[in-house]
N, C-alpha and C positions, 0 to 999 in steps of 0.2 A: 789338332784340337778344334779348330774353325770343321772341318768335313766332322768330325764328333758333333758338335751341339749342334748343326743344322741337321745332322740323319735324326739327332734327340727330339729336334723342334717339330720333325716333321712327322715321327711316328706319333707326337703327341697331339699334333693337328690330327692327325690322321685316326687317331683315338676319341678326341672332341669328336669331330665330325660324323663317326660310323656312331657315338650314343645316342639311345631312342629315348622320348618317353614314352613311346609307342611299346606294348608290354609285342612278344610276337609266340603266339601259342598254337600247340599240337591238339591233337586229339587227346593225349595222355595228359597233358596240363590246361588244358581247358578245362574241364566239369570242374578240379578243384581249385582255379583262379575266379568262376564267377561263382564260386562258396565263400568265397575271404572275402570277395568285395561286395559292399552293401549296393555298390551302382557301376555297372560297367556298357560301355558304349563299344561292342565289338565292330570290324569289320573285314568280313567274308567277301576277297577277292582274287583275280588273279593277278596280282601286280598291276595296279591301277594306278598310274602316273600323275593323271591328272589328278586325283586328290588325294596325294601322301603327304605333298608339304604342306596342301590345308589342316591334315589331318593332325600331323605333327607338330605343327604350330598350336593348335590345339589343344593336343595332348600336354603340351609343357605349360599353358595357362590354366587348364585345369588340376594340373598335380598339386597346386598351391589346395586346393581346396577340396582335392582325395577322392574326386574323381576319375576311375582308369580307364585307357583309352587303348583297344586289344585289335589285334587283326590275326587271320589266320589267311593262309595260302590257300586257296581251297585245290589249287593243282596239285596240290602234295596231300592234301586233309579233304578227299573228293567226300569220305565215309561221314566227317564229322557235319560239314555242309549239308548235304543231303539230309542228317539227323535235323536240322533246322530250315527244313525248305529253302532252301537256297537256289533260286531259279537265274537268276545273273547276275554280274559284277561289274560294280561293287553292289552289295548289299546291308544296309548297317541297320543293326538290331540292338536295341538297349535289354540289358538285362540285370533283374532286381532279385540274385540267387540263380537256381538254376527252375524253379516254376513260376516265376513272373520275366515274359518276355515277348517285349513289343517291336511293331517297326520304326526307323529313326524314321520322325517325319518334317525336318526343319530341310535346310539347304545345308549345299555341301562345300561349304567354304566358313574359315576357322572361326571369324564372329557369331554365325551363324550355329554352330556347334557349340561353341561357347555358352552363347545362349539359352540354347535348347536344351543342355545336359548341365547347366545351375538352376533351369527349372526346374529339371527331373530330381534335383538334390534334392528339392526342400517341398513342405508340407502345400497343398493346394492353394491353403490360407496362411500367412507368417503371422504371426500374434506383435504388432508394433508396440512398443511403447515412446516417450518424447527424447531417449538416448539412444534408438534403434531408426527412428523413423524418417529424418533426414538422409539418412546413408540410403534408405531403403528405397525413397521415391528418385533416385537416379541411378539406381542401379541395374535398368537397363534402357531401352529406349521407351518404351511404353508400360508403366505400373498404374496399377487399380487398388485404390486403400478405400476400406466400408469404414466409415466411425458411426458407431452404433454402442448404446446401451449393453449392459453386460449381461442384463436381464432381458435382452430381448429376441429372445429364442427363434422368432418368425423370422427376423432379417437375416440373424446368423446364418439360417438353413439354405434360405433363399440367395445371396451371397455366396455360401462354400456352392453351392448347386453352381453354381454361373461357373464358380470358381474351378473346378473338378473338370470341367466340360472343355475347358477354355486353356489348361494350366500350359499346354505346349505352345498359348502363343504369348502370355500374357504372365508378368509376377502378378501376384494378388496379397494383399495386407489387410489386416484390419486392426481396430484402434476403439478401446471403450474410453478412451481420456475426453473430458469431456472439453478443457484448456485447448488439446491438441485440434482440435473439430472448431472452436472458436476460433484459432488461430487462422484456419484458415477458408475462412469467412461461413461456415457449413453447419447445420443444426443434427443432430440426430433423428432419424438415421438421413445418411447421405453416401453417395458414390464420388469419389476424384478422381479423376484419370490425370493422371502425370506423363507429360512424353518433354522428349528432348530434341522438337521443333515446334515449327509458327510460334502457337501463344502460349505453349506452356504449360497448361493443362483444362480440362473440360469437368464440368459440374452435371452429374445427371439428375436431369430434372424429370420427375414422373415419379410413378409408384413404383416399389421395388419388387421387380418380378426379371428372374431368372433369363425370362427369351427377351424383355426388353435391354437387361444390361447385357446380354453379349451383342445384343445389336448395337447399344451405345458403342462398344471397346470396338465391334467389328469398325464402325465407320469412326471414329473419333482418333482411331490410332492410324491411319491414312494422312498422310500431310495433303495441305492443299493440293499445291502441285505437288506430286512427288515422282520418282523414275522408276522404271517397271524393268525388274531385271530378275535375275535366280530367287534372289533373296528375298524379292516384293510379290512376285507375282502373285502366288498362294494367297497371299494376305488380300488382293484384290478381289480376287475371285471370291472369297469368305463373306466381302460386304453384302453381296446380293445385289448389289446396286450398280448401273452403267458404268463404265471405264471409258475413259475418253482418252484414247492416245494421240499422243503429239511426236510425230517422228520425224527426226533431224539427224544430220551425218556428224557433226560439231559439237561438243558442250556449251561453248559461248552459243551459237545458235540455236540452243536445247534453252540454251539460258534466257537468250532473249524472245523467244515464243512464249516461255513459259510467262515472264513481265507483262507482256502482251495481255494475254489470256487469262491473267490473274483474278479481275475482276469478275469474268464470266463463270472461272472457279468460283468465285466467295458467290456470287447469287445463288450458283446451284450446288452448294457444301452441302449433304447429305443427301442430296438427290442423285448428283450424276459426281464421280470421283474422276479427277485429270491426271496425267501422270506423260511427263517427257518418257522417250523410247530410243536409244543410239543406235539409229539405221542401219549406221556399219556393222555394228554388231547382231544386231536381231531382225536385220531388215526383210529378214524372210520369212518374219511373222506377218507381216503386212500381208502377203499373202494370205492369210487365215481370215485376214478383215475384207478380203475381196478386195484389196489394194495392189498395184501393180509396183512391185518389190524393188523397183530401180527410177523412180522420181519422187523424190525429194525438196521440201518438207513436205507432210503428208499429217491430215487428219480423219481418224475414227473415231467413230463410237461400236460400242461390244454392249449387249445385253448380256451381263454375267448368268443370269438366269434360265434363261431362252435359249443362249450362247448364238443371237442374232447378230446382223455386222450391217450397219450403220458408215460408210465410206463417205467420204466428205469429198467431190470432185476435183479431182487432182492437177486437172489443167487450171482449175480459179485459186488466186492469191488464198493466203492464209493472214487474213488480218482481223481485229479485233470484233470489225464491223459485222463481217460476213460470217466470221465461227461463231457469234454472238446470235444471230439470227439462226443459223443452224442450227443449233442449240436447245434452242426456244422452239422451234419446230419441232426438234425433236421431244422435248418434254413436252411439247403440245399431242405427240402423236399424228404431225402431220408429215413425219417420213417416213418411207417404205423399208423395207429391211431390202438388202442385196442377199438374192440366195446362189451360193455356190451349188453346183449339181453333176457331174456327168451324166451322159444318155442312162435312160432307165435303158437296160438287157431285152433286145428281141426275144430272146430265149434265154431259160436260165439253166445253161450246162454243170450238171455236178450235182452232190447232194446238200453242199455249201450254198444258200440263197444269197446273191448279191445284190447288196442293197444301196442305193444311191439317193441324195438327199429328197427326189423327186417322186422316189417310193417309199421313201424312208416308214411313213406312217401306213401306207398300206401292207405292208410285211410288217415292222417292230410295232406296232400300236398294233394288229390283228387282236381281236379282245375276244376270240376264241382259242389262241392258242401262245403256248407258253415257247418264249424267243429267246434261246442264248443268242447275244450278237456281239462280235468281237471287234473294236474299233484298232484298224490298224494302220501304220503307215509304210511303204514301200521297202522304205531306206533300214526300216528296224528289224536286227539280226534275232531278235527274240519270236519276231512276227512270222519271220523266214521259218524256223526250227520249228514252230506250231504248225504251221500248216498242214502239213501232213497227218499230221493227226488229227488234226480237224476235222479234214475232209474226212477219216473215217470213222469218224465221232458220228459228223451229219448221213452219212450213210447206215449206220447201223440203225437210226430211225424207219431213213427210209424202206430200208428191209425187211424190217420186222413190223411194217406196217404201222406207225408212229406217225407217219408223214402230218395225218391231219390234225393230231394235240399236242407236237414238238413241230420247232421251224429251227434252224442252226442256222445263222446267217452270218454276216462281216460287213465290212466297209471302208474303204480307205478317208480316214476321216482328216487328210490331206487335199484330198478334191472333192471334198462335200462337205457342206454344212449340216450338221448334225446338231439337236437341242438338249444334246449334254456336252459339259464340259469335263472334254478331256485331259488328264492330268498326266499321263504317259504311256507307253505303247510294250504290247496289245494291255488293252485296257476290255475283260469282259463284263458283261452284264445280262441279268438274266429280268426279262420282262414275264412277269407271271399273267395269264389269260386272268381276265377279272380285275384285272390289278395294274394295268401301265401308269399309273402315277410314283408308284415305289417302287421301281428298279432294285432287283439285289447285284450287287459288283462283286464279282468273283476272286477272291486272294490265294487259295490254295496253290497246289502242285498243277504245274500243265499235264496232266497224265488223265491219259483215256478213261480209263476208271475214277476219278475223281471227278470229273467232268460229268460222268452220268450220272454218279451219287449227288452232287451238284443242284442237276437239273432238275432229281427225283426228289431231294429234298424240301426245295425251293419253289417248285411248279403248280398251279395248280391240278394237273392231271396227276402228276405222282407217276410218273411214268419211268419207268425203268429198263432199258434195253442190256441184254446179254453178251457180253465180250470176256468171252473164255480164253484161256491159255492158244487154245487149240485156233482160234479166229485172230488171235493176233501173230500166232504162225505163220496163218495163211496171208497176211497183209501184209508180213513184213517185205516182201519183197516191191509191193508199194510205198509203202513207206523209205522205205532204202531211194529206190528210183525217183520219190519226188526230190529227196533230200540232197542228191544228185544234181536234178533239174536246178534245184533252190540254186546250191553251189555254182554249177557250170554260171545259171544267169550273173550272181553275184561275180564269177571269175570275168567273164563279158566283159559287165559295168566297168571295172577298173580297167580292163583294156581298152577300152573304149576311153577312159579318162588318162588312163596313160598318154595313149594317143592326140588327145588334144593340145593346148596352144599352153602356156604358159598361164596364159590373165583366165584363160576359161578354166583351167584345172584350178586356181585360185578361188576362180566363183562358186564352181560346184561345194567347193571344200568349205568353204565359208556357210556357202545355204544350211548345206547338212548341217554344220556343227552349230550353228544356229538353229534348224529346227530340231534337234535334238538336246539343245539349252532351252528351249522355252517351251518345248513338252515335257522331258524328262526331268531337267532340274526345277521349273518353275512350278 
């Protein structure tokens, strides 16, 4: 009896355990599962470890509220992916039926999801009333309510406008009560940002105009100090405005920098945003700020804009006195940026132009000629598997005599400073001649033929080069052999790490997965 009810208890553990709310679909049940649901958050991967029990934890806080939350194999479903550009994994795509379909752009951890996809539920604007309106300004970390006139059609506009543009970071409300707008100290028309730290909420003060209130939300939804990790980064980058990190190995010593530094935050609150950084964990971001990745505390500044790097010297103490002056310097404009660079190329072998921070603007600024430039990093397997094509992307320019109104370039934007900010890897961009101020960034398929269509659409030469069936025949045996090459080096690498010590195999493993968290996920 006792071996009976424990084989019972455990087939029933075992039953708990293996239910999903994660729905898991075919090619065959796909197309009619995002028909039945008005809002589905797919994801297209091959067994992605690291974010199943975000995902899933997810999945079971949104079923409350009929949200579905799907995944598909794409090692088994290669045909269905493919139907959805699906270039690697994971990849998560929300979809509204089966013709309205965007990329997930929140982080990838289950508050974060949460978040992101009870935005996507509701209308850009929620219509509050004084029984809906409490619930509503805590119910996430950062919400925005207009109280405005019911007749007053200019704000409405100007508001859902902000409101439309902004809905993946931000709830939006508005409120024609005029009791509820008195209540909380505000005349018609007015903006309130509601968040859940420092003070609690911000009053916008100005005329109401669209680029001002997303600039309000951008910077007002930042805490003072606050910590720069997956789930913040993005949101820093959005303000437009310096970042100043504080980088420590400890929370209590994150904590008590941050006490420190407080006051030099509240002077400079909307000018320059501060944010602790845990060394351990992201300490190989410092790198990026031209900081040496293994001394500790450590202070920068980042021009989000510029994406200049501002390193605060790492042999002098980190105290109130000296970051305070720094500071001040630096909003004064009497510090120099530190530029990252490798040697510019004796020679530039190949039809790929290799670009370094030192020439950066003499090739990608040429303002006679239209630049795809692909920013990549070493380590990234997506970057590895392009290459090859690449190379015979920027060749077929140079063959057919393109050379002088098309440039195909790269850059490892791991050892160069570069003045965009890059959000993941290979990350393209096409600079049109006439026009380097609006870069276009490329989203499509990595495939040769798209690339050209691309270029030609995009450029201002309009230029089009030929790669027929019969020409990519003839390369394929290049492309095989780089892809070879790519391999072998990658097989190398890990022998080469194999072979190392214990604490060294630790460190490499940590860097990566660090600069592949603060590129990829942030």
């Amino acid at each position: 009896m006792h071996t009976f009810k424990s084989l019972a208890l455990g087939l029933l553990s075992a039953a708990v355990a293996s239910a999903s709310d994660v729905e898991s679909l075919t090619g065959t049940t796909f197309p009619d599962f995002v028909k039945e649901n008005p809002l589905v958050l797919a994801e297209c991967s091959g067994h992605c470890k690291a974010l199943a029990p975000e995902y899933e934890e997810a999945a079971t806080t949104l079923k409350e509220k009929n949200i579905k939350l799907a995944k598909v194999d794409c090692t088994e479903e290669a045909a269905l992916c493919q139907e959805y550009g699906v270039e690697g994994y994971p990849t998560l795509k929300v979809f509204r039926g089966s013709e309205s379909i965007t990329p997930y752009a929140g982080a990838r951890k289950a508050p974060a999801i949460v978040s992101y996809m009870t935005k996507q539920s509701l209308p850009a604007v929620s219509v509050l009333t004084k029984d809906t309106i409490e619930d509503f300004k805590t119910a996430d970390k950062v919400v925005l309510v207009a109280y405005f006139a019911a007749d007053d059609k200019s704000s409405n506009e100007t508001f859902t406008a902000a409101a439309e543009k902004l809905r993946d970071n931000y709830l939006f409300g508005a409120s024609s009560d005029a009791d509820l707008a008195k209540a909380e100290g505000v005349a018609f028309p007015s903006v309130v940002l509601y968040k859940s730290f420092d003070e609690g909420k911000n009053v916008f003060d100005g005329p109401l105009d669209a680029e001002a209130i997303e600039k309000f939300a951008n910077v007002k939804s930042i805490p003072l100090i606050g910590e720069v990790g997956p789930e913040t980064y993005a949101g820093y980058m959005a303000t437009g405005i310096p970042l100043a990190y504080i980088f420590a190995e400890t929370p209590e010593e994150r904590e008590s920098l941050a006490k420190d530094l407080k006051e030099i935050a509240q002077k400079h609150q909307g000018v320059i945003s501060f944010a602790t950084i845990d060394a351990k964990a992201f300490g190989a971001h410092a790198g990026n700020l031209n900081l040496k990745a293994d001394l500790w505390p450590a202070f920068a500044i980042q021009d989000t804009v510029k994406n200049l790097k501002f390193p605060y010297d790492q042999e002098a103490k980190i105290t109130a006195d000296l970051i305070g002056k720094f500071v001040d310097d630096f909003v004064a404009g009497n510090v120099e940026p530190s530029i990252k660079s490798e040697p510019i190329p004796e020679t530039q072998e190949g039809p790929v132009q290799i670009v370094v921070a030192k020439n950066y603007d003499d090739i990608v600024l040429d303002d006679a000629k239209d630049v795809l430039i692909e920013f990549y990093a070493p380590w990234c397997g997506h970057c590895k598997a392009l290459a090859p094509k690449y190379d015979i992307l920027a060749g077929l320019y140079v063959d057919q005599k393109f050379g002088d109104k098309v440039t195909i370039a790269k850059v490892d934007a791991t050892l160069n400073d570069v003045p965009d900010e890059i959000q993941g890897f290979p990350t393209i961009k096409l600079y049109k001649a006439g026009d380097k101020a609006n870069p276009v960034t490329y989203s499509g398929s990595r495939s040769i033929e798209d690339l050209i269509k691309f270029v030609e659409e995009n450029g201002e030469h309009k230029v089009s080069v030929t790669y027929e069936e019969e020409t990519a025949e003839a390369q394929k045996p290049i492309v095989e052999s780089m892809a070879k090459q790519a391999e072998a080096a990658t097989e190398a690498a890990k022998s080469v790490a194999e072979e190392a010590t214990e604490a060294v195999k630790e460190k490499v493993a940590e860097a990566t997965e660090a600069a592949e968290d603060i590129h990829d996920e942030l």
